[in-house]
C-alpha positions as CSV (number, residue, x, y, z in Angstrom):
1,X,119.5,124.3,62.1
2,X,119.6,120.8,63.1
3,X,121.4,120.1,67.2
4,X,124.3,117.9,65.3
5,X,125.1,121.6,63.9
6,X,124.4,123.4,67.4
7,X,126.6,120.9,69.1
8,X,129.6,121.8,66.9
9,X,129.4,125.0,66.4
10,X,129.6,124.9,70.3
11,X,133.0,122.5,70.0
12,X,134.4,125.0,67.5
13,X,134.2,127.9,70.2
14,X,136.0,126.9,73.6
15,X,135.1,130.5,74.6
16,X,131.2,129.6,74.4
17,X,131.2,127.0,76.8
18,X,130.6,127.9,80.8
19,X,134.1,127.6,82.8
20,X,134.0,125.8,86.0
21,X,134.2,128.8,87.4
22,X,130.9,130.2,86.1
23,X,128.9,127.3,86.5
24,X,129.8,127.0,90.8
25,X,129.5,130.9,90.3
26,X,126.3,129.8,88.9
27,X,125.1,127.1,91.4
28,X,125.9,129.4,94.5
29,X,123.4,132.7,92.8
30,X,120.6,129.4,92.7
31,X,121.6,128.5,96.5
32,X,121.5,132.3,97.3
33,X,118.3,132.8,95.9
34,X,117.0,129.5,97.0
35,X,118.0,130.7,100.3
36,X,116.3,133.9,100.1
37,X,113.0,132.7,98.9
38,X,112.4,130.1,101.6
39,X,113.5,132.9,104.6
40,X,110.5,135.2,103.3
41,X,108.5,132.4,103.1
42,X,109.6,131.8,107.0
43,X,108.7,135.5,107.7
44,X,105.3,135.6,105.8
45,X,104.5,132.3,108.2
46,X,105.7,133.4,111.4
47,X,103.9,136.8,110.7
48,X,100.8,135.3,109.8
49,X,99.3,134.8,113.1
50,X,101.0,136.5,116.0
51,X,98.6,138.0,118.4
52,X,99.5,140.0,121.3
53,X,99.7,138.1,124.9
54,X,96.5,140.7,125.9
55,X,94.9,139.6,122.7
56,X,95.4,136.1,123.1
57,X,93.9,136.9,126.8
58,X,91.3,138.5,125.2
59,X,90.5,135.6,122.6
60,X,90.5,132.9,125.1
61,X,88.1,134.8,127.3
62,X,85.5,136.1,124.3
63,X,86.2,132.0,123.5
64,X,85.0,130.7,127.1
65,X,82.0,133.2,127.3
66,X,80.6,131.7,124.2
67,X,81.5,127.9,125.9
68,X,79.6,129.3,128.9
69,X,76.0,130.7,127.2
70,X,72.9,128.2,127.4
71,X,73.1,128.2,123.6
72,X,76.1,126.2,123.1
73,X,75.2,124.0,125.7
74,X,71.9,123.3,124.1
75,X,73.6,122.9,120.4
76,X,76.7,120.4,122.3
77,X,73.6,118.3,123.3
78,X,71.7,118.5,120.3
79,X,74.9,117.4,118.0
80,X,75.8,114.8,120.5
81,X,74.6,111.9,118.5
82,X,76.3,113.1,115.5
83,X,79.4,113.2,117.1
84,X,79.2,109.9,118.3
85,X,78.2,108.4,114.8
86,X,81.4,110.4,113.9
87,X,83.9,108.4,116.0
88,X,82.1,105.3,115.3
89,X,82.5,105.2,111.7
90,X,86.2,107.1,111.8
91,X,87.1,103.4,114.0
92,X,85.1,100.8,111.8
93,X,86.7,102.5,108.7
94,X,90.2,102.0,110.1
């Protein structure tokens, strides 16, 4: 069937074409479930990282420990020249 045939056949049949009332029928079930998608996708964010004030307490003191050890201090030292180069070249590039 060729679309000049479609066309007509549609123009022949006022009771195949969407009223005005379906189609903002229509567009509200797309707003709806628009709607509903991006609330989930809210949720599934928010949700994704909550801790727990005593975990958070907990994190930030496991957190300074580590900042505290001879280790770190030793490797901060160590990668001090590297991080220097770093911002160096992150200002002559701009």
């Amino acid at each position: 069937m060729t679309e000049d045939r479609d066309a007509s056949w549609l123009d022949s049949r006022p009771s195949a074409r969407p009223t005005e009332g379906a189609l903002e029928a229509e567009q509200k079930l797309d707003l709806v479930d628009r709607l509903i998608g991006l609330e989930q996708q809210v949720k599934e964010l928010q949700s994704g990282n909550i801790l727990s004030p005593s975990e958070t307490v907990a994190a930030e003191r496991s957190l300074a420990s580590v900042q505290a050890s001879m280790t770190w201090r030793v490797g901060r030292v160590a990668m001090l020249p590297v991080r220097v180069l770093r911002v160096v070249k992150r200002r002559i590039v701009r």
